[in-house]
gemmi code that builds the backbone of each chain (N, CA, C; Angstrom):
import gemmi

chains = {
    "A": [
        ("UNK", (-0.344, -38.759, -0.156), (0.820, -38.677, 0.722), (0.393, -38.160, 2.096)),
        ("UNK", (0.728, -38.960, 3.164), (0.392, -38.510, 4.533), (0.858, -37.212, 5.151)),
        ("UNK", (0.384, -36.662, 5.668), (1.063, -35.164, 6.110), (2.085, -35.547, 7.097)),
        ("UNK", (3.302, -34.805, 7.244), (4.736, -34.903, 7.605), (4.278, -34.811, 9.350)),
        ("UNK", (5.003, -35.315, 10.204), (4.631, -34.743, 11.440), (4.986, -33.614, 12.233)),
        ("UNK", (4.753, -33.275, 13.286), (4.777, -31.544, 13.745), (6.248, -31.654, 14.425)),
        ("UNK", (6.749, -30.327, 13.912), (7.943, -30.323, 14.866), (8.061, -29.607, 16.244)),
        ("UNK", (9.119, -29.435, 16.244), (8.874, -29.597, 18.082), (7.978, -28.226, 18.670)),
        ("UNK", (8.111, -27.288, 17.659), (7.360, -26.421, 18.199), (5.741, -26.533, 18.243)),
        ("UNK", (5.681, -27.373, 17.545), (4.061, -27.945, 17.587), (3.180, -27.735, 16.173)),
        ("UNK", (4.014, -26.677, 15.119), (3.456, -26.839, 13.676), (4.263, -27.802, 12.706)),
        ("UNK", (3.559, -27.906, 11.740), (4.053, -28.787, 10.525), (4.979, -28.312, 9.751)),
        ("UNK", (6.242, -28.961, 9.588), (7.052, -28.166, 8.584), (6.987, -27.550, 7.778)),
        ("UNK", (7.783, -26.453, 7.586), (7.098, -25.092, 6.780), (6.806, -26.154, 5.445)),
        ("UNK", (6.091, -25.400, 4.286), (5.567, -25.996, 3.118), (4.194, -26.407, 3.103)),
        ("UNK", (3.167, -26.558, 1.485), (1.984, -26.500, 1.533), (1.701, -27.831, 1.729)),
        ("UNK", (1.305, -28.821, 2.457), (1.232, -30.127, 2.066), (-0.465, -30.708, 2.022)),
        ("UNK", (-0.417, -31.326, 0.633), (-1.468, -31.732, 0.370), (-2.395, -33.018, 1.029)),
        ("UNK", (-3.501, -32.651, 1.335), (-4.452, -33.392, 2.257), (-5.549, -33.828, 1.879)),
        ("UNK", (-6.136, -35.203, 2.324), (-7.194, -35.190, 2.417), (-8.476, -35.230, 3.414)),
        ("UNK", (-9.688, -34.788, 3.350), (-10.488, -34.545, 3.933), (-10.741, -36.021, 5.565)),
        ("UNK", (-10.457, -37.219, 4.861), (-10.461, -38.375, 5.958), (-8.991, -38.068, 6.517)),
        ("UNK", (-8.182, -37.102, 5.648), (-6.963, -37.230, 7.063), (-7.200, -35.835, 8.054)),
        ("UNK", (-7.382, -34.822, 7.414), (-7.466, -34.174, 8.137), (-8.726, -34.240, 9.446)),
        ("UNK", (-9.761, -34.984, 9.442), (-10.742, -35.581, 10.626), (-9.868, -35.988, 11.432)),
        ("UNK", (-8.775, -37.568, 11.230), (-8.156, -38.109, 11.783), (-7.094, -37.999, 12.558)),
        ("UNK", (-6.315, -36.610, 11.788), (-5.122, -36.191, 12.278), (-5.379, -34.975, 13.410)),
        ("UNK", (-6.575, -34.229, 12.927), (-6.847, -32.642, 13.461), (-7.785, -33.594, 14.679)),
        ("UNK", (-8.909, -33.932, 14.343), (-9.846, -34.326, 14.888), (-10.366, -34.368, 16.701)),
        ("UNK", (-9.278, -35.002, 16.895), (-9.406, -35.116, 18.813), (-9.797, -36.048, 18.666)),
        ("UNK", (-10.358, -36.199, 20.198), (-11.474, -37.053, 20.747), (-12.898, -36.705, 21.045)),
        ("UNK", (-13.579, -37.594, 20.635), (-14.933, -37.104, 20.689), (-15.431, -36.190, 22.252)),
        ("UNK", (-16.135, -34.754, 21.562), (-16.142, -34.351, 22.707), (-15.092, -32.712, 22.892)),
        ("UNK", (-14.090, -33.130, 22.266), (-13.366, -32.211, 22.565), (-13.275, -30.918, 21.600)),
        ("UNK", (-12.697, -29.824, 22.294), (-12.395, -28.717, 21.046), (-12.178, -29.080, 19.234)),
        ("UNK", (-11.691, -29.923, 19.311), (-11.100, -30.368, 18.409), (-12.054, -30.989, 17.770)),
        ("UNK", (-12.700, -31.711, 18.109), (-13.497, -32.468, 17.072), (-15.104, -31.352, 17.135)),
        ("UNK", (-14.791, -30.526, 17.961), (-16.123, -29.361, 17.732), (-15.687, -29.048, 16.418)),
        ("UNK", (-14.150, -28.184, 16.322), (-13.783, -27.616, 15.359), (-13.914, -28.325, 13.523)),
        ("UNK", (-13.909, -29.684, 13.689), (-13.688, -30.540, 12.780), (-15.366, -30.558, 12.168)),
        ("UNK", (-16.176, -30.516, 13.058), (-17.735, -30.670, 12.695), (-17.707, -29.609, 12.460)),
        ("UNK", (-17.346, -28.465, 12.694), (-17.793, -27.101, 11.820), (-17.242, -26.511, 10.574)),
        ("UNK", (-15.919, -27.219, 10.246), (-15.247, -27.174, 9.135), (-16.028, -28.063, 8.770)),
        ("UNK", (-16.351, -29.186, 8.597), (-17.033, -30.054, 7.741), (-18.705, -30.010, 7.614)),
        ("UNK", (-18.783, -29.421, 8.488), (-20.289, -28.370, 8.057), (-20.153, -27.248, 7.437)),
        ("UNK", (-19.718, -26.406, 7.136), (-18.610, -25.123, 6.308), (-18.756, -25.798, 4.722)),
        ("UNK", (-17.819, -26.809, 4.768), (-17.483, -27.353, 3.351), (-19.072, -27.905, 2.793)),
        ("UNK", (-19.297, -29.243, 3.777), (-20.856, -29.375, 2.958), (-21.486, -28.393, 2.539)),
        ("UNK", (-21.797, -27.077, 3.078), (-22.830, -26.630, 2.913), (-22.206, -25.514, 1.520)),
        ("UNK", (-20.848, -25.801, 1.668), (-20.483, -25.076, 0.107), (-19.972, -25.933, -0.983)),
        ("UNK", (-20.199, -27.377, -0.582), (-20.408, -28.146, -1.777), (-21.980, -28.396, -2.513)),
        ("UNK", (-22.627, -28.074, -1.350), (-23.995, -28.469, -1.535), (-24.313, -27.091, -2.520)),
        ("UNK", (-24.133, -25.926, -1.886), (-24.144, -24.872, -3.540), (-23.746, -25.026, -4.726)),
        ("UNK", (-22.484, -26.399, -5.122), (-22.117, -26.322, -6.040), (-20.725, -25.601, -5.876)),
        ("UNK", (-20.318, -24.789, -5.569), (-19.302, -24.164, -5.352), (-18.175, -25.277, -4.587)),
        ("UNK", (-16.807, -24.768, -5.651), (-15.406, -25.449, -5.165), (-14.301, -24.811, -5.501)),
        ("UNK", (-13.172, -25.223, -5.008), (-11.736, -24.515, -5.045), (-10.760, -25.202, -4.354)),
        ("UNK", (-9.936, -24.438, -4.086), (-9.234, -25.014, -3.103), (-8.804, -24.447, -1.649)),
        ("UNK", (-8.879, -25.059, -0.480), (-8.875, -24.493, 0.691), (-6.839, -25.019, 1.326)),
        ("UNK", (-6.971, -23.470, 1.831), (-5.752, -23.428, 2.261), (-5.631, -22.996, 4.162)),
        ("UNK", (-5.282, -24.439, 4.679), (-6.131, -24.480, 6.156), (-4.416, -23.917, 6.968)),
        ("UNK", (-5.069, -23.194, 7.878), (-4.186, -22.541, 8.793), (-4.435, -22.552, 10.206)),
        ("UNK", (-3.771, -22.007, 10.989), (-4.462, -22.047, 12.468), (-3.644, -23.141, 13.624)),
        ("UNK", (-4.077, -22.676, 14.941), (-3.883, -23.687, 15.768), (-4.414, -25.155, 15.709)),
        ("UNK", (-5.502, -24.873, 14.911), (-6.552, -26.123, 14.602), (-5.327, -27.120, 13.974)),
        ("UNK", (-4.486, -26.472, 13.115), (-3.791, -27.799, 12.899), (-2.215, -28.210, 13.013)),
        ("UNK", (-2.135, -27.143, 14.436), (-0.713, -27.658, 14.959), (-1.260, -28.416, 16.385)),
        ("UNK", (-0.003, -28.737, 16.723), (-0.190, -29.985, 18.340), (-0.898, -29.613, 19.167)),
        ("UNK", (-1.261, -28.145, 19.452), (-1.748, -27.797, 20.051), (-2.832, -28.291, 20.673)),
        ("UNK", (-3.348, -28.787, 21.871), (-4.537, -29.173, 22.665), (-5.919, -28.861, 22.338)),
        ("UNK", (-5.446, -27.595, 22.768), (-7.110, -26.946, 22.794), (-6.924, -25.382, 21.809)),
        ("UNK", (-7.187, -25.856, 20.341), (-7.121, -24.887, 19.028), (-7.926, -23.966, 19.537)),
        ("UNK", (-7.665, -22.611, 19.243), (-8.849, -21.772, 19.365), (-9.709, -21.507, 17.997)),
        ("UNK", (-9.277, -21.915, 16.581), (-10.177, -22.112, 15.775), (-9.173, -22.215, 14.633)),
        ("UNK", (-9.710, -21.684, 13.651), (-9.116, -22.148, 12.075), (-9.595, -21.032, 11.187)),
        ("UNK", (-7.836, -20.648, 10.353), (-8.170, -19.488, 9.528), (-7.910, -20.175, 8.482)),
        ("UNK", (-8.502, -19.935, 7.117), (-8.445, -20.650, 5.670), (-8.763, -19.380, 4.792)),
        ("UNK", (-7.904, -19.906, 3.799), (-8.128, -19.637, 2.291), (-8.341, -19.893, 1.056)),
        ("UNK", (-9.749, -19.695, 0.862), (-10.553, -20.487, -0.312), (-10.262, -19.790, -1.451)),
        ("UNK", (-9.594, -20.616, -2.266), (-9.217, -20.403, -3.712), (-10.269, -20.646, -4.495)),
        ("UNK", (-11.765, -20.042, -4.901), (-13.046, -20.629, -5.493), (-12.679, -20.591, -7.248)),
        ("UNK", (-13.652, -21.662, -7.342), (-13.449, -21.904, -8.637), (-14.382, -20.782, -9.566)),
        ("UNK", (-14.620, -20.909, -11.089), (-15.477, -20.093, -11.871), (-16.966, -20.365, -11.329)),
        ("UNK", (-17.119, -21.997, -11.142), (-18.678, -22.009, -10.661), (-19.017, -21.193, -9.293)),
        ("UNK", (-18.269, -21.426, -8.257), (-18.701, -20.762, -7.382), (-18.734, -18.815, -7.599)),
        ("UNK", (-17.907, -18.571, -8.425), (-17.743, -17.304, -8.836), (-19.258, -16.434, -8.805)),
        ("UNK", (-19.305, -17.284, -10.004), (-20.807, -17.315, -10.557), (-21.801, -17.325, -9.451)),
        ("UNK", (-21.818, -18.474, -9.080), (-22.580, -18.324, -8.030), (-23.111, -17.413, -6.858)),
        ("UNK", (-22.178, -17.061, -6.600), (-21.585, -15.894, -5.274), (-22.412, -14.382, -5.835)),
        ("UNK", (-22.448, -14.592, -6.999), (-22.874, -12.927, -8.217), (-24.252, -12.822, -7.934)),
        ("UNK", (-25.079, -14.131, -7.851), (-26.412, -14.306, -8.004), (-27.179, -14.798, -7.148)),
        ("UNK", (-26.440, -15.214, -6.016), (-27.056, -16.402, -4.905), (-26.733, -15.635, -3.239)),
        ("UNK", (-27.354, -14.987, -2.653), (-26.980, -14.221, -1.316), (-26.541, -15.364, -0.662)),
        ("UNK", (-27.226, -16.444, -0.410), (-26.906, -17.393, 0.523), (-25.534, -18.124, 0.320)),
        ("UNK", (-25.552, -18.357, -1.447), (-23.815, -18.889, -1.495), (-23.008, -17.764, -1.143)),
        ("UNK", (-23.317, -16.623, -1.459), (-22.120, -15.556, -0.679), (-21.641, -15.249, 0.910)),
        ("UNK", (-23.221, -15.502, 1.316), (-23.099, -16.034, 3.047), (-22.217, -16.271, 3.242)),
        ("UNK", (-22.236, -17.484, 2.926), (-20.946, -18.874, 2.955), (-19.801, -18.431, 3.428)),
        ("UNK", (-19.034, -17.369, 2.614), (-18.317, -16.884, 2.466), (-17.901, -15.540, 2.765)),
        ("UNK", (-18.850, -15.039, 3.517), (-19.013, -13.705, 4.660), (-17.976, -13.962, 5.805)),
        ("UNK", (-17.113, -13.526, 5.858), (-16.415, -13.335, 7.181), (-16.978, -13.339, 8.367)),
        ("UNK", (-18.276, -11.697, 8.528), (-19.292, -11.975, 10.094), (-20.155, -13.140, 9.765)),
        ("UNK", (-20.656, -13.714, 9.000), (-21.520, -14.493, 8.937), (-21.063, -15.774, 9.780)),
        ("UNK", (-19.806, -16.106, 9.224), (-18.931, -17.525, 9.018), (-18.500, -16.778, 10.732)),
        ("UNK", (-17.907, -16.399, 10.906), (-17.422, -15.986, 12.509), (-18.639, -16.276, 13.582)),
        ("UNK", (-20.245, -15.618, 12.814), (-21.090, -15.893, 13.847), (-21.507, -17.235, 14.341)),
        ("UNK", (-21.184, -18.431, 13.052), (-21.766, -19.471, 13.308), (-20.314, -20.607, 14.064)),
        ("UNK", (-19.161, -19.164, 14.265), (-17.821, -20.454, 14.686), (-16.715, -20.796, 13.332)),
        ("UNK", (-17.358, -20.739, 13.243), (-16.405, -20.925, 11.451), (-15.065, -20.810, 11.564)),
        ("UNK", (-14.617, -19.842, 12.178), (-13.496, -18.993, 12.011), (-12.991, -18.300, 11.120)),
        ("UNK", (-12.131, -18.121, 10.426), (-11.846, -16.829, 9.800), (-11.765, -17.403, 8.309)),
        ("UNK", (-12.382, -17.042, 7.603), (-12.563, -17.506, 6.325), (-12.145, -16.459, 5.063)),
        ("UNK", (-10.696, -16.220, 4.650), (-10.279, -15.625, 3.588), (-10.869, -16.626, 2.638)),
        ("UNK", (-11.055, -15.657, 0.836), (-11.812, -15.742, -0.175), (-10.636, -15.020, -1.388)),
        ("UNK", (-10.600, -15.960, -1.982), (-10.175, -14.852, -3.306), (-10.445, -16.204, -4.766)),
        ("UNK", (-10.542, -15.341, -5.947), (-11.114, -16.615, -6.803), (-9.944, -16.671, -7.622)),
        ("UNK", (-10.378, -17.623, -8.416), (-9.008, -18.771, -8.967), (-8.669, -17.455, -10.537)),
        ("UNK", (-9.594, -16.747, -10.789), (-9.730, -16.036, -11.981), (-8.867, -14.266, -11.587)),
        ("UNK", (-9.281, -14.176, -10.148), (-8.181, -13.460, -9.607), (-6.426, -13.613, -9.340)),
        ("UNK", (-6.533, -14.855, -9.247), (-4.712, -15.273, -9.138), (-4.436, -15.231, -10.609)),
        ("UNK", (-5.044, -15.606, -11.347), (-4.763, -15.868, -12.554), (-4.854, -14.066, -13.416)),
        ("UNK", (-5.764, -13.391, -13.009), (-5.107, -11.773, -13.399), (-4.386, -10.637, -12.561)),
        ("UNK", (-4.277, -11.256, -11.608), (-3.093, -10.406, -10.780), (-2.425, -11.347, -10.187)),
        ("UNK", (-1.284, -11.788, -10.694), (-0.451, -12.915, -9.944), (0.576, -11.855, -9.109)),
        ("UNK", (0.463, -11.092, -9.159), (1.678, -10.346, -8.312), (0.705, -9.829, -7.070)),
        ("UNK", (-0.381, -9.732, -7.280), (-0.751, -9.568, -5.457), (-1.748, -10.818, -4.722)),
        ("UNK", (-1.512, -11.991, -5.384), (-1.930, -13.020, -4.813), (-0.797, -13.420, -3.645)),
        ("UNK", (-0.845, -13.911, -2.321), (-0.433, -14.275, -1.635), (-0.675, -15.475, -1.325)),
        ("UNK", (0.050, -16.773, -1.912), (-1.192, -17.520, -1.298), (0.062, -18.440, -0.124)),
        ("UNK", (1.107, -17.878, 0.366), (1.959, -18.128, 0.876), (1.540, -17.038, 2.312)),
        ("UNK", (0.466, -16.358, 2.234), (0.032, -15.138, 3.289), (0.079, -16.033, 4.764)),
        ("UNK", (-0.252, -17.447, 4.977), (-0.590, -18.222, 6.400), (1.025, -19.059, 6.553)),
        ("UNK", (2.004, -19.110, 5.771), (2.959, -19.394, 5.992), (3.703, -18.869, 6.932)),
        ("UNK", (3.540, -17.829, 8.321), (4.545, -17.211, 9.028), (2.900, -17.492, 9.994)),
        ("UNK", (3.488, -18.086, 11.688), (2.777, -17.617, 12.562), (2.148, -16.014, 12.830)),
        ("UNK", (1.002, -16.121, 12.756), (0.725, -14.599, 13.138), (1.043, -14.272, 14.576)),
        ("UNK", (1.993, -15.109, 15.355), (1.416, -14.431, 17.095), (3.116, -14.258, 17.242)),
        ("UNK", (4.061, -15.532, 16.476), (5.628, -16.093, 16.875), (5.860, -15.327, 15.869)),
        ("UNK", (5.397, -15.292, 14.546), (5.868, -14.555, 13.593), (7.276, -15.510, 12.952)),
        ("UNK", (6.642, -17.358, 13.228), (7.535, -18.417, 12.714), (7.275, -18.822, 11.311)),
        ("UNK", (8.312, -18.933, 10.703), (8.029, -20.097, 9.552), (7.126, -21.331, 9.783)),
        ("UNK", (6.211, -21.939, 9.062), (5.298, -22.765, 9.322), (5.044, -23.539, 8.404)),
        ("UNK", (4.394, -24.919, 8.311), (3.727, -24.831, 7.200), (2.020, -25.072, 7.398)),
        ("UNK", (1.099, -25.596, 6.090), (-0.007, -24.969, 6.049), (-0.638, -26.478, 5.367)),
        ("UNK", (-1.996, -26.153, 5.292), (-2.276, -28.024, 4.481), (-3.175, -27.576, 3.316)),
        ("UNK", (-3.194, -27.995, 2.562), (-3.984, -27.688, 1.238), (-5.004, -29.352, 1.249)),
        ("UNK", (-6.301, -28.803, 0.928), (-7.454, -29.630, 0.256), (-8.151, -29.282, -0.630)),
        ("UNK", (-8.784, -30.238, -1.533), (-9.448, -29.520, -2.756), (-11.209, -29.705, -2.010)),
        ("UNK", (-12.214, -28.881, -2.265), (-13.239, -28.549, -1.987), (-14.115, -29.115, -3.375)),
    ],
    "B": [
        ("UNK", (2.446, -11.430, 18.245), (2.805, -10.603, 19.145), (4.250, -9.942, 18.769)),
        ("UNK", (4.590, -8.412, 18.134), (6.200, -7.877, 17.916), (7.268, -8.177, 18.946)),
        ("UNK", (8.028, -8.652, 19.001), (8.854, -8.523, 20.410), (10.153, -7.843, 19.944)),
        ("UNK", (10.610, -8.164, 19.036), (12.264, -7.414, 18.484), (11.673, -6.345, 16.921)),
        ("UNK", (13.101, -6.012, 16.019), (12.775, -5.909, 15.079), (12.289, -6.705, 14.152)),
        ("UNK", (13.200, -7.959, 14.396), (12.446, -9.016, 12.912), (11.159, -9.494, 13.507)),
        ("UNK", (10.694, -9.012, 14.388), (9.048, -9.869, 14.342), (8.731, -8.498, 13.346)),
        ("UNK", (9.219, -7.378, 13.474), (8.374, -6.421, 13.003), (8.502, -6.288, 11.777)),
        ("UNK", (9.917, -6.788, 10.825), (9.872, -7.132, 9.775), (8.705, -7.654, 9.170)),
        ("UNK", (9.098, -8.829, 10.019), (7.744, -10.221, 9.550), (6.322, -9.713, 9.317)),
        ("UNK", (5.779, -9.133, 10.275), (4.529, -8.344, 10.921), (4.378, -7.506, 9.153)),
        ("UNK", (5.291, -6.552, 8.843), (5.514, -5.534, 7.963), (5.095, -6.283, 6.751)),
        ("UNK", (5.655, -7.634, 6.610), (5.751, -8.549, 5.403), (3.735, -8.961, 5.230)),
        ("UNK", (3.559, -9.261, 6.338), (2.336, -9.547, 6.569), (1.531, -8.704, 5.854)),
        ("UNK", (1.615, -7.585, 6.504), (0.677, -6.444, 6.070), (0.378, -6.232, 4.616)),
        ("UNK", (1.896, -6.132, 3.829), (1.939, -6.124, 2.615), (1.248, -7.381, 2.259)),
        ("UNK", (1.121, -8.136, 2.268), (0.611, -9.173, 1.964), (-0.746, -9.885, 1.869)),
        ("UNK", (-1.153, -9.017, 3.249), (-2.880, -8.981, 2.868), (-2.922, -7.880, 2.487)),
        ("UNK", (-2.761, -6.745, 2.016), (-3.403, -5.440, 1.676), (-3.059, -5.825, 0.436)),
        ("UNK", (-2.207, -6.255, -0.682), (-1.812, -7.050, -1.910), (-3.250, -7.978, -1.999)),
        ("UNK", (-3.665, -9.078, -1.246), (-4.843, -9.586, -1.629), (-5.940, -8.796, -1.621)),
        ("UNK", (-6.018, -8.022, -0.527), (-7.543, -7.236, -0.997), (-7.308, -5.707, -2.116)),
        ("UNK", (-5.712, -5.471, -2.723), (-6.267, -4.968, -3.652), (-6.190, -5.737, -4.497)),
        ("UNK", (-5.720, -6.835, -4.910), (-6.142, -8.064, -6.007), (-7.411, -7.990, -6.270)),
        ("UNK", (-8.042, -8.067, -4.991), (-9.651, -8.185, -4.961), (-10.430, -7.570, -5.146)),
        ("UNK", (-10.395, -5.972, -4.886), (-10.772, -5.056, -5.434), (-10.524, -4.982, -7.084)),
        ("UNK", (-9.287, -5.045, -7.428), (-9.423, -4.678, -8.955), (-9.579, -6.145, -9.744)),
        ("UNK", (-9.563, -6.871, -9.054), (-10.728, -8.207, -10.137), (-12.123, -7.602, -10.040)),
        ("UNK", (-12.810, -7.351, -8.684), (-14.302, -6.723, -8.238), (-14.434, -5.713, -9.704)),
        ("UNK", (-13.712, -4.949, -9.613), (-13.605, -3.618, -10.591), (-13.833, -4.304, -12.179)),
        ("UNK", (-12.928, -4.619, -12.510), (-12.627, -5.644, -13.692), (-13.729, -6.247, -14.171)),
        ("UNK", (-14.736, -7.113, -13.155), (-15.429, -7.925, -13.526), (-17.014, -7.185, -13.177)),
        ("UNK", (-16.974, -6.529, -12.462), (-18.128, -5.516, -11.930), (-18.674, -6.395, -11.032)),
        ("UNK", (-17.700, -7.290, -10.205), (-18.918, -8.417, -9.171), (-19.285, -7.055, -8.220)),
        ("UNK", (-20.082, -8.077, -7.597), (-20.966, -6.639, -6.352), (-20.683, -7.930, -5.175)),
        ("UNK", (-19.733, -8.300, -5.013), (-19.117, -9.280, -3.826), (-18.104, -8.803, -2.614)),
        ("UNK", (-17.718, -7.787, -3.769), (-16.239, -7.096, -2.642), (-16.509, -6.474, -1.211)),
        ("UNK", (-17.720, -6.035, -1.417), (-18.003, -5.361, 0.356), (-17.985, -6.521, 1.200)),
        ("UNK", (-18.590, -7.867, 0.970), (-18.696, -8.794, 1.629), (-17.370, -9.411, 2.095)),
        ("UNK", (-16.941, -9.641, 0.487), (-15.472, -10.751, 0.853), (-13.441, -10.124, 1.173)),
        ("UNK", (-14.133, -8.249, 1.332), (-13.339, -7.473, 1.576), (-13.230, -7.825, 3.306)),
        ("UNK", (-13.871, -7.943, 3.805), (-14.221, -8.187, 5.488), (-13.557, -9.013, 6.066)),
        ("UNK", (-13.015, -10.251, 5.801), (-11.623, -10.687, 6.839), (-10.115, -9.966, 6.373)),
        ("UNK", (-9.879, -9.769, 5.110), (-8.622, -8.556, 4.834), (-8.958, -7.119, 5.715)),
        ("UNK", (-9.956, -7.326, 5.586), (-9.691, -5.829, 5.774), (-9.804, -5.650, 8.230)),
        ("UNK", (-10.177, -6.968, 8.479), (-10.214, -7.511, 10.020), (-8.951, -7.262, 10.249)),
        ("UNK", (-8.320, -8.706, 9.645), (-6.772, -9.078, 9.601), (-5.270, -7.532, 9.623)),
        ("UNK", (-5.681, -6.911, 8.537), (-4.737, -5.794, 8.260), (-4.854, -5.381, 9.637)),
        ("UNK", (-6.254, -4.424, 10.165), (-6.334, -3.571, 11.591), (-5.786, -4.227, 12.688)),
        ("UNK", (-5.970, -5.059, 12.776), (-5.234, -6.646, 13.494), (-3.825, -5.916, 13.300)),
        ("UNK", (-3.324, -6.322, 12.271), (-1.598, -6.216, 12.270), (-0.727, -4.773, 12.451)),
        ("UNK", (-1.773, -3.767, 11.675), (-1.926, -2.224, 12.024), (-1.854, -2.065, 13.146)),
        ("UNK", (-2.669, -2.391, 14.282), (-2.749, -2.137, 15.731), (-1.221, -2.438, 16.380)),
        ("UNK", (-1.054, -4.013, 16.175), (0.639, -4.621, 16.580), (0.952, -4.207, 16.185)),
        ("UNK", (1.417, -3.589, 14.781), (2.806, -2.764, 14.288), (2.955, -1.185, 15.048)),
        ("UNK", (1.458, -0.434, 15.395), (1.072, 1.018, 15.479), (2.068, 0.261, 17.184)),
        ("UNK", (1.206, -0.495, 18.295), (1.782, -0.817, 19.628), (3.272, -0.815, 19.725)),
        ("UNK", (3.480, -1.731, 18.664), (5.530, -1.935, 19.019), (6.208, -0.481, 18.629)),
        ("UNK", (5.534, -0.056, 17.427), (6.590, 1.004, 17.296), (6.471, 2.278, 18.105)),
        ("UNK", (5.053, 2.312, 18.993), (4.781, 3.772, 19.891), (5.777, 3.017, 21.478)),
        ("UNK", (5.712, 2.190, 21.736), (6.791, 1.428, 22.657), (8.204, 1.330, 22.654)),
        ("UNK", (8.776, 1.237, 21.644), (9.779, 1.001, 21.256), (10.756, 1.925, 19.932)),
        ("UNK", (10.280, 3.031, 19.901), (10.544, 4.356, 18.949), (12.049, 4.172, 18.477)),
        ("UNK", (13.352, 3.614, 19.010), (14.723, 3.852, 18.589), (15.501, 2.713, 18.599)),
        ("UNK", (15.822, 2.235, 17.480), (16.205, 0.859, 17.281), (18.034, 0.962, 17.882)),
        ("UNK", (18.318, 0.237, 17.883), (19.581, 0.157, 18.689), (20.828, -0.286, 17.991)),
        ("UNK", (22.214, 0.320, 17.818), (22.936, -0.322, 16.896), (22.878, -2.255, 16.801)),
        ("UNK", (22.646, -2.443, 17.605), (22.859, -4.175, 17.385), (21.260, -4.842, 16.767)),
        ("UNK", (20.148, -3.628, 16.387), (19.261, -4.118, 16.008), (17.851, -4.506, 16.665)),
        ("UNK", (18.691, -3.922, 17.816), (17.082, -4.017, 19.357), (16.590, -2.879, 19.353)),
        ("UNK", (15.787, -2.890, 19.634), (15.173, -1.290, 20.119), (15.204, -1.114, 21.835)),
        ("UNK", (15.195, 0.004, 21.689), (15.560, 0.504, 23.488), (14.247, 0.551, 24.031)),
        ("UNK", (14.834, 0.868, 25.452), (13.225, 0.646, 26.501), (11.995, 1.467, 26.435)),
        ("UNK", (10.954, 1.282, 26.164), (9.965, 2.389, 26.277), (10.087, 3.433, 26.909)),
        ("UNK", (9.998, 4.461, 26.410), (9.855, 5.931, 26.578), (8.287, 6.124, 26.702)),
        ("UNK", (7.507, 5.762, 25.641), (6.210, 6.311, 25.358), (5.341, 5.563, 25.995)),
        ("UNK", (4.378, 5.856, 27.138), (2.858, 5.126, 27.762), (2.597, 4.536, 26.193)),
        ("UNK", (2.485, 3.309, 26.559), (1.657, 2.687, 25.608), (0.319, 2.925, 26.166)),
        ("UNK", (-0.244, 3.489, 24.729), (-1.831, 3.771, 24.671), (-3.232, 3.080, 25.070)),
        ("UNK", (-3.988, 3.607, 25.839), (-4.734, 2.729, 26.454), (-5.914, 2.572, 25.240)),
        ("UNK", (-6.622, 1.518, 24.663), (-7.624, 1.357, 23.867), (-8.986, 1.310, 24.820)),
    ],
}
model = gemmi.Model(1)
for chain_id, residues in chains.items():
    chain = gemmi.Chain(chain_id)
    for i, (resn, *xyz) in enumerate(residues, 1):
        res = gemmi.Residue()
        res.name, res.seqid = resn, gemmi.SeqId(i, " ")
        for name, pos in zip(("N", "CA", "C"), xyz):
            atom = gemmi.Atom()
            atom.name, atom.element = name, gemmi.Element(name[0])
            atom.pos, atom.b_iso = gemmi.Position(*pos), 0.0
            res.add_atom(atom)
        chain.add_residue(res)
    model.add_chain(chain)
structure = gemmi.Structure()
structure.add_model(model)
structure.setup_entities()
């Protein structure tokens, strides 16, 4: 299902709507050259390099990056990781990198929340995963795009 | 950015909301004995000081909410960082 279009304030109607990776290039993307498609090569350098660990979940994308906005100043997400990456993360410095906040900030990344799928599932009362649903600056209802990793 | 009370609601809602995920995260960390939490504690714990700071700004600005739900004009120098 195609993602809904932005309303007038320039985000997507509040709600999680599910995406895929060729739409979100297409829709977020820009023009070559621009903020936008910087931002798109570093999310999709982000993901390769945490598929290439093996590690998956689900990412919950936020930010100016994916309202109307022109010129995004970057992209905050929340990776829902699965048991493999769990695992992974326990034993592997570099898959935990990944997933370092300064790390991921130093290389552009932007802001990369983490919590695992084994955590929602034993504390469902302090999972938020509705946390990127309110502008952080307008303090608006919004909505947010979900992809699986 | 707070501008009335209900941003500060909202703001308030926020807070609770990541400090709820990173203690999720902590007591899975605990639970499971990962040695991950110092790492993946670090954008919650960015984010909160983030919203801490805006909530600490509006309310040293704006100290006395107003019967209709506004708060009145600054009294207090907002603090220089």
């Amino acid at each position: 299902m195609a993602l809904p279009d932005f309303r007038e304030d320039g985000w997507l109607p509040e709600g999680h709507h599910p995406t895929t990776w060729d739409e979100i290039a297409t829709r977020f993307g820009g023009e070559a050259g621009s903020r936008r498609a910087q931002l798109v090569l570093l999310l999709l350098q982000w993901r390769d390099a945490v598929q290439a660990k093996g590690m998956g979940g689900l990412l919950i994308l936020n930010g100016s990056f994916i309202s109307r906005k022109e010129k995004p100043g970057d992209f905050d997400c929340l990776f829902i990781y699965n048991a493999a990456a769990a695992q992974l993360i326990e034993e592997n410095d570099e898959a935990l990198d990944l997933l370092s906040y300064e790390r991921c900030k130093a290389k552009g990344y932007g802001d990369i929340f983490t919590f695992s799928e084994a955590a929602v599932r034993a504390f469902p009362r302090f999972c938020h995963l509705d946390m990127f649903d309110t502008d952080k600056v307008t303090k608006q209802s919004k909505g947010v795009v979900e992809v699986e990793i | 950015m707070i501008t009335n009370a209900a941003d500060l609601n909202v703001a308030l809602q926020q807070l609770t909301q990541f400090t709820d995920m990173l203690e999720g995260m902590r007591m899975h960390a605990e639970q499971t004995n990962s040695r991950t939490f110092p790492v993946l504690s670090q954008a919650y714990i960015h984010r909160i000081r983030e919203i801490n700071a805006e909530i600490c700004d509006y309310l040293q600005t704006h100290p006395y909410p107003t019967d209709n739900g506004t708060h009145a004009a600054p009294i207090l120098p907002k603090q220089q960082v």
